[in-house]
C-alpha positions as CSV (number, residue, x, y, z in Angstrom):
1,X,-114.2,213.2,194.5
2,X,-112.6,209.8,193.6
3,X,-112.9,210.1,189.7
4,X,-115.5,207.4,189.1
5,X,-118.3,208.1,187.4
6,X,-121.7,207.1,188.7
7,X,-123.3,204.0,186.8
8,X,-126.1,205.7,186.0
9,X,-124.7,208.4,183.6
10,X,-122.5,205.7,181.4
11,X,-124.0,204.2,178.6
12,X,-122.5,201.5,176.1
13,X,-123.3,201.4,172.3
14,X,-121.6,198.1,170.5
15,X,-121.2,196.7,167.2
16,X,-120.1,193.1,168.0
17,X,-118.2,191.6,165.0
18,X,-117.5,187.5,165.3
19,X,-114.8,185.5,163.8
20,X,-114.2,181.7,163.9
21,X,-112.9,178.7,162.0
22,X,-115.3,176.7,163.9
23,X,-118.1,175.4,161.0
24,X,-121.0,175.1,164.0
25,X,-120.6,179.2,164.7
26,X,-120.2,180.3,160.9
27,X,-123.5,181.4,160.7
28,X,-122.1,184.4,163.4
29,X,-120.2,186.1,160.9
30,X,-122.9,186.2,158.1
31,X,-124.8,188.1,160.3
32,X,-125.2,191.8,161.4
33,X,-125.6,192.4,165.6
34,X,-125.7,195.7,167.4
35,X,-125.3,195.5,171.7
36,X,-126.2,198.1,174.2
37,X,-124.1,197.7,177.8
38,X,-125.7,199.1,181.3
39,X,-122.6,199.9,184.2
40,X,-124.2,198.3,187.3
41,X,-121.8,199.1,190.7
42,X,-120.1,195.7,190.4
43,X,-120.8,194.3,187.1
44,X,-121.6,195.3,183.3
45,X,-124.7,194.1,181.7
46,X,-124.0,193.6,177.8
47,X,-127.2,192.4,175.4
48,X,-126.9,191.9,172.4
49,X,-129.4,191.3,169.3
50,X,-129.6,190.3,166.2
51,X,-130.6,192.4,163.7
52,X,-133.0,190.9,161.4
């Protein structure tokens, strides 16, 4: 066994939380997101949403 898990039992929940100084991406932090992450064998796949 070499200890890695496969892909397809791993799941990602996320609560993405923004912070800037930047006046054009303001609007980030007045908002609420939530993410959900899928391990691929070479990559991650993160999507996240807005929550409206």
């Amino acid at each position: 066994m070499n200890g890695i898990i496969d892909p397809e039992h791993v799941y990602f929940r996320t609560v993405p939380m923004f912070e800037t100084s930047s006046e054009a991406y303001q609007f980030l932090q007045d908002r609420l997101f939530i993410g959900a992450a899928v391990r691929l064998p070479d990559d991650i796949r993160l999507d996240i949403y807005e929550v409206q």
